[in-house]
C-alpha positions in Angstrom: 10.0 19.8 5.3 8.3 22.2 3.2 10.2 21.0 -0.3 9.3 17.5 0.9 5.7 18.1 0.8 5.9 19.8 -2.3 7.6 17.3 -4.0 6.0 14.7 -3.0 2.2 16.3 -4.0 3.9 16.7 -7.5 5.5 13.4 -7.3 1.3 11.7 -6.6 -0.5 14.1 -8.4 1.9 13.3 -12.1 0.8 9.9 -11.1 -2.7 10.7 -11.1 -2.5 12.5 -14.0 -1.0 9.7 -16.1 -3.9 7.5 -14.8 -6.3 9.2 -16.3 -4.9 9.7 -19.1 -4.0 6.0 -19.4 -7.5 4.9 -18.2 -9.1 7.2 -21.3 -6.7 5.6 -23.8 -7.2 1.6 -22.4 -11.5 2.2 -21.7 -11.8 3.8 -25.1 -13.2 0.9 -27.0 -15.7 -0.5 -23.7 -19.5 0.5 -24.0 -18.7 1.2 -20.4 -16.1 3.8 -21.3 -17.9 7.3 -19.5 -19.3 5.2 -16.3 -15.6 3.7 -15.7 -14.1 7.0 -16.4 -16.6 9.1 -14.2 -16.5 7.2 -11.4 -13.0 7.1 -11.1 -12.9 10.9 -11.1 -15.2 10.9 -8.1 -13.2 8.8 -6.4 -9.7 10.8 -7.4 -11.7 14.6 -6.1 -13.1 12.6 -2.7 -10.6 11.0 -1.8 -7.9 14.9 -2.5 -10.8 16.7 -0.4 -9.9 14.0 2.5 -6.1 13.9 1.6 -6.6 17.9 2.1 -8.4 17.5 5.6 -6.3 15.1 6.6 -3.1 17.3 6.0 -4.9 19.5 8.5 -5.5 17.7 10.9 -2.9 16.7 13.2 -2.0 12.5 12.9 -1.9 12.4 16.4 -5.9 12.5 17.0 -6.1 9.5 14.6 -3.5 7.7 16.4 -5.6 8.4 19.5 -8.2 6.8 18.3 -6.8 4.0 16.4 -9.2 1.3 18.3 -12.5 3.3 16.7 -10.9 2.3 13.2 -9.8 -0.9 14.1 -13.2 -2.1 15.3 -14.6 -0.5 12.0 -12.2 -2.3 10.0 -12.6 -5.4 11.2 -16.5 -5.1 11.1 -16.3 -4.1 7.5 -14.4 -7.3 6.7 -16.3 -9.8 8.6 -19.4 -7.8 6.5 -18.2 -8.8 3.0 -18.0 -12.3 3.5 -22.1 -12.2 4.8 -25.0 -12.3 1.9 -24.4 -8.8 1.9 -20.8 -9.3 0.1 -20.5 -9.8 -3.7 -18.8 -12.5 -5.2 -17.0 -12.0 -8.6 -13.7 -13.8 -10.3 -13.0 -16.2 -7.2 -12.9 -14.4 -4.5 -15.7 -11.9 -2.4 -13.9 -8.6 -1.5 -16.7 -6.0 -2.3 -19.7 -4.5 -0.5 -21.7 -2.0 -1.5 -18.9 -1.5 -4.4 -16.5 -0.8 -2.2 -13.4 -2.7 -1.0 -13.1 -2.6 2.5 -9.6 -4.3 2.5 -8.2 -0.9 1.0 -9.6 1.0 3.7 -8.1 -1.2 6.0 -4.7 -0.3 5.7 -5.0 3.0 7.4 -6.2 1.4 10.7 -3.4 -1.3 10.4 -0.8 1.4 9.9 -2.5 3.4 12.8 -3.1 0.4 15.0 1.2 -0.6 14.4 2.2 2.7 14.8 0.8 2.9 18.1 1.9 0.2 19.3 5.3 0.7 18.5 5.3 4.1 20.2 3.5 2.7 23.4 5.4 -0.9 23.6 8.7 0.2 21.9 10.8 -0.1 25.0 9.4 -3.4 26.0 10.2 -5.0 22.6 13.4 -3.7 23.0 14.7 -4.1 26.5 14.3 -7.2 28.8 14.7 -10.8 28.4 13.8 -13.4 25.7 10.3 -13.8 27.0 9.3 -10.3 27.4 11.0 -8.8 23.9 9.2 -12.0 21.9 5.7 -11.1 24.2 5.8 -7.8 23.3 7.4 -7.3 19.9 6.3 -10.8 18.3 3.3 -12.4 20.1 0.8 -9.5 21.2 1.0 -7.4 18.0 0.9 -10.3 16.1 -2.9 -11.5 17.9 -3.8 -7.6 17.2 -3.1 -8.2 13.7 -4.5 -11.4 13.5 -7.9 -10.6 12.7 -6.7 -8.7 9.8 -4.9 -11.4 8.3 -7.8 -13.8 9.0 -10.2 -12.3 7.3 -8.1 -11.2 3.9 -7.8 -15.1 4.0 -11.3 -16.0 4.2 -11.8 -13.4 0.7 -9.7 -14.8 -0.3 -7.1 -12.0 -0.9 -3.8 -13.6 -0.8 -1.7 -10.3 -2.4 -3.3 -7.7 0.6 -2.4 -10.7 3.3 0.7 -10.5 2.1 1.6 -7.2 2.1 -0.4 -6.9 5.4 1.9 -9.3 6.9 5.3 -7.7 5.3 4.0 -4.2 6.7 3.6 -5.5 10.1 6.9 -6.9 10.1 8.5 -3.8 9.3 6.9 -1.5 11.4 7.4 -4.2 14.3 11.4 -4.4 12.9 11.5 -0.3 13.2 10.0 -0.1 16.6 12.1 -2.2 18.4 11.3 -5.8 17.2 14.8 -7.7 17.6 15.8 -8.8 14.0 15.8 -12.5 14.9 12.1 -13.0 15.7 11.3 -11.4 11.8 12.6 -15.4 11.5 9.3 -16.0 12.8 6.7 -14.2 10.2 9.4 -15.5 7.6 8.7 -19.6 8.1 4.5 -18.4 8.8 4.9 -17.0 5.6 6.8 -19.5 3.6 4.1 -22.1 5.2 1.2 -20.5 4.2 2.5 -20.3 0.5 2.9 -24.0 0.8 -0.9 -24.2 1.9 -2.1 -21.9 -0.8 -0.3 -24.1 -3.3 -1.5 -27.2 -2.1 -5.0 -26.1 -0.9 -6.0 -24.0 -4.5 -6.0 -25.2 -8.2 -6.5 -21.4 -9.0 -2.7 -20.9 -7.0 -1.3 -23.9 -9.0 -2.3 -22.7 -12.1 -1.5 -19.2 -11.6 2.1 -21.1 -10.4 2.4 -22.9 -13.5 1.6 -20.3 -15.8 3.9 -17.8 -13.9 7.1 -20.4 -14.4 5.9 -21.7 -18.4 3.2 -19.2 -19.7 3.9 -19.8 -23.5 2.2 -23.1 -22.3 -0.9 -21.8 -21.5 -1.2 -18.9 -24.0 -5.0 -18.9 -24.2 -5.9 -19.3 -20.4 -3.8 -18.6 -17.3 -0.6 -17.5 -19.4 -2.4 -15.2 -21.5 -1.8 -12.2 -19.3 1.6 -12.2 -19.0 2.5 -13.3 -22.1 0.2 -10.2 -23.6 1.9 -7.9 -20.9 5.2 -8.6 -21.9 3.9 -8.6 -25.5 2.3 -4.7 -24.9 5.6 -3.9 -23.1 8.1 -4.8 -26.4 5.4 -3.1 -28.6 6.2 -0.2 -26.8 10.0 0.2 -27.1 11.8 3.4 -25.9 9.1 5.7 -27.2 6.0 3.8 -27.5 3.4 3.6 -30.5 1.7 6.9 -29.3 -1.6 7.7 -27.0 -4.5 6.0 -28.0 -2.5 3.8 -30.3 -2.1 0.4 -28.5 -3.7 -2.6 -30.0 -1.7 -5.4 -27.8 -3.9 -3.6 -24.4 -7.3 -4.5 -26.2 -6.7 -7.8 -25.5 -5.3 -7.8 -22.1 -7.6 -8.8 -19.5 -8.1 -6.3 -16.6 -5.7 -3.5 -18.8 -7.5 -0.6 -16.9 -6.7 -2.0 -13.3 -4.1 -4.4 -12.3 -2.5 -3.9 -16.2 -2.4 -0.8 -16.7 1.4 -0.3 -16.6 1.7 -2.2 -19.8 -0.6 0.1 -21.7 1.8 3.1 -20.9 4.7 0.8 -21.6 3.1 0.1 -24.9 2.0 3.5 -25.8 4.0 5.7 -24.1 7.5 4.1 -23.9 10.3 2.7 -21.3 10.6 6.2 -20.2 7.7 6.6 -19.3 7.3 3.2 -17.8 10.7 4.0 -15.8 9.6 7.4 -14.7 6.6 5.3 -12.8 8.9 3.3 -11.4 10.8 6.4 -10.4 7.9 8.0 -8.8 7.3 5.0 -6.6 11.0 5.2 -5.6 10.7 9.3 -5.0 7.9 8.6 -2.9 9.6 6.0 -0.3 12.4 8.9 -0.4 9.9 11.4 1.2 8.0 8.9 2.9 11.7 7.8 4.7 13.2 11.9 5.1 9.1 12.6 6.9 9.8 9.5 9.0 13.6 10.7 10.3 12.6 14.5 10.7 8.6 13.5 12.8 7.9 14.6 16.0 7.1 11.6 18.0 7.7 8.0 17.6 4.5 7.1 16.4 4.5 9.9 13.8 8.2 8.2 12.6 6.8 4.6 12.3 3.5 5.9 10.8 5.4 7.5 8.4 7.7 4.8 7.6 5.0 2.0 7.5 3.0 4.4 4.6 6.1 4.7 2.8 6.6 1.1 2.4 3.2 -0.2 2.1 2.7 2.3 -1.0 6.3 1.6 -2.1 5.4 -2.5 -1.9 2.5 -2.5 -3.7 4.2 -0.9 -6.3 6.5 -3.3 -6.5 4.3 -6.6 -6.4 2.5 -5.3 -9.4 5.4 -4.1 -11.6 7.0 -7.6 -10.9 3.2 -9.1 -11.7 2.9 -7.6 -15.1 6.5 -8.0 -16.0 5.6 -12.1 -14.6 8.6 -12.0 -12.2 6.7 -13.2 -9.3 3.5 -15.3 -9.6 0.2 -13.2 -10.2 -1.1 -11.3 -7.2 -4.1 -9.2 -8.4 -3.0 -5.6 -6.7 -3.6 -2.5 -8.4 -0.8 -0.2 -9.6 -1.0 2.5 -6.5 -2.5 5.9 -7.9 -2.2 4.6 -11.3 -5.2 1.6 -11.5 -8.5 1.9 -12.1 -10.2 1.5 -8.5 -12.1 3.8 -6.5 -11.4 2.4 -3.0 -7.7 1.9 -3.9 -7.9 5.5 -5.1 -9.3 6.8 -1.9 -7.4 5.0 0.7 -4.0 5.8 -1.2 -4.6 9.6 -0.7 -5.7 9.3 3.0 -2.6 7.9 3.0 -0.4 10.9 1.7 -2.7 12.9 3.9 -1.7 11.5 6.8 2.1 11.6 5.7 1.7 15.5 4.6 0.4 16.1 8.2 3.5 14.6 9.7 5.9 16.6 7.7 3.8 19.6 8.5 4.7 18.9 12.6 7.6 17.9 12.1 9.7 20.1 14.2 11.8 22.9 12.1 15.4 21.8 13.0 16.6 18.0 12.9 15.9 16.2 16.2 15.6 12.5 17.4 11.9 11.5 17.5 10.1 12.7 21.2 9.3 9.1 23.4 5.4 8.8 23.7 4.7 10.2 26.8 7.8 11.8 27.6 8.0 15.5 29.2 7.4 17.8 26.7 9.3 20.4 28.9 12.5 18.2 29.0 14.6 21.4 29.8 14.6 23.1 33.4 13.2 26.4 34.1 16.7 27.3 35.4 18.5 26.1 32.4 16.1 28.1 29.8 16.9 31.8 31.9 19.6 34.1 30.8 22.9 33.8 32.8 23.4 36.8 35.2 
């Protein structure tokens, strides 16, 4: 696992270095421009100090304890939606300048994970009534508060990918395929509400399917993404040369990608997309090779949330899905996002460092650790 973990530290840490890089070159023209910039570095060397402690620390005390950051998360979310909360473009998902709904996906991932690893059986084996209880209904409630709260924000893009993380982990611990039916019509409902319920969804609707219509207001974006992305070409117009990113609102954070397409190149912008891909690789070989079942699902479940939000705002900027508002993993301005992502791979890096030297089906949670009889382990006479 050792060549794992190396290449997936080079794998994050290129991504961090283009994101700074790319932050410097789309910030260089805000008055703003050293207090964005600073602040982000903070965030980058706290949240590699916990990445680092985290790597030490074995994932299985977390797991533990996974009630502890469940209870916090959920108190921090109910928090930003008091007077204490701050409100800005639509929606109130800050508090103290922090975003608490990044944080929350470690508990999510370490509330699922232990679930699975405790329940799995259950969701598997037994009848109708039993496998839906336990693989569809009860996690589901635990989640519920979650999913509650991002909607209150609102944030419909992390409800989202909350919901299509839980059904994954839930699908990899045992969950039989048909309930996923389930989340699948919840989902397509709610998306039918959101339209219905918000002028902000319709619009963003409407510009996602005609945006040359609305080329000063909710079309701009794209249209100006796609725009910086052409500019661009194979090779790009060089660092610090972009004039299309001046003019695209949010460029440092959710749009950043088009500022390296447009200064640095498809290459570049494929070698992102690359990196993403490299990293669900080693987030999928930690998963098969982990010592237990919660350290497998754990593993998995970070994989694919990072991998996800990847792909939600590639597809954003590049206006194949309707706009979601989700940062660029390791690559977006964001402090919170910053932090949480590399807790993340710091959890994963202390999986592959357990993981057990030779190739072996995950251990049951619970089992006998000393599966093999004293008898059996002495040397024939």
């Amino acid at each position: 696992m050792r060549s794992t973990s190396i290449l997936l530290l080079l794998t994050v840490s290129l991504l961090l270095a283009l994101s700074f890089t790319m932050l410097a070159s789309a910030l260089m023209m805000e008055s703003r421009f050293l207090n964005l910039v600073t602040t982000q570095a903070v965030a980058i060397v706290v949240g590699a100090a916990i990445m680092c402690w985290l790597w030490r620390k074995d994932y299985r005390i977390w797991i533990k304890r996974h009630w502890w950051f469940y209870a916090a998360a959920i108190v921090t979310l109910a928090m930003v939606l008091s007077p204490a909360g701050t409100y800005r473009n639509g929606a109130q998902r800050w508090i103290f300048g922090m975003q608490p709904a990044e944080f929350a996906k470690i508990p999510l991932l370490l509330t699922l994970a232990a679930w699975g690893g405790r329940f799995g059986p259950r969701m598997r084996f037994g009848g109708t009534f039993s496998t839906l209880l336990w693989g569809f209904m009860l996690p589901g409630l635990v989640v519920l508060p979650f999913l509650g709260l991002l909607y209150k924000q609102p944030d419909r893009g992390t409800l989202i990918l909350f919901g299509m993380v839980t059904v994954v982990i839930l699908l990899l611990s045992g969950m039989r395929k048909r309930y996923a039916i389930i989340p699948t019509l919840l989902g397509a409902g709610l998306a039918f509400h959101f339209y219905n319920s918000s002028k902000m969804v319709r619009d963003r609707m409407d510009a996602f399917l005609h945006p040359e219509l609305f080329p000063q207001t909710t079309g701009s974006q794209a249209l100006k993404s796609l725009a910086a992305l052409r500019e661009g070409g194979l090779e790009g117009v060089g660092l610090g040369s972009g004039v299309i990113k001046l003019t695209i609102p949010e460029q440092h954070t959710d749009f950043i990608l088009p500022v390296i397409g447009e200064e640095l190149g498809l290459f570049f912008t494929l070698g992102v997309l690359i990196a993403f891909v490299v990293i669900l690789l080693c987030s999928a070989r930690i998963a098969s090779r982990a010592a237990d079942v919660e350290g497998r699902l754990l593993a998995g479940g970070i994989g694919f949330l990072i991998a996800s939000q990847a792909m939600i705002n590639i597809a954003v900027v590049t206006n194949s899905i309707i706009n979601k508002g989700m940062p660029l993993p390791f690559v977006s301005r964001g402090g919170s996002s910053a932090v949480s992502m590399l807790a993340l791979v710091g959890l994963l890096l202390s999986i592959a460092r357990r993981a057990p030297e030779t190739s072996q089906a995950p251990r049951p949670s619970g089992s006998n650790p000393f599966e093999i009889s004293e008898l059996e382990s002495l040397p024939t006479q």
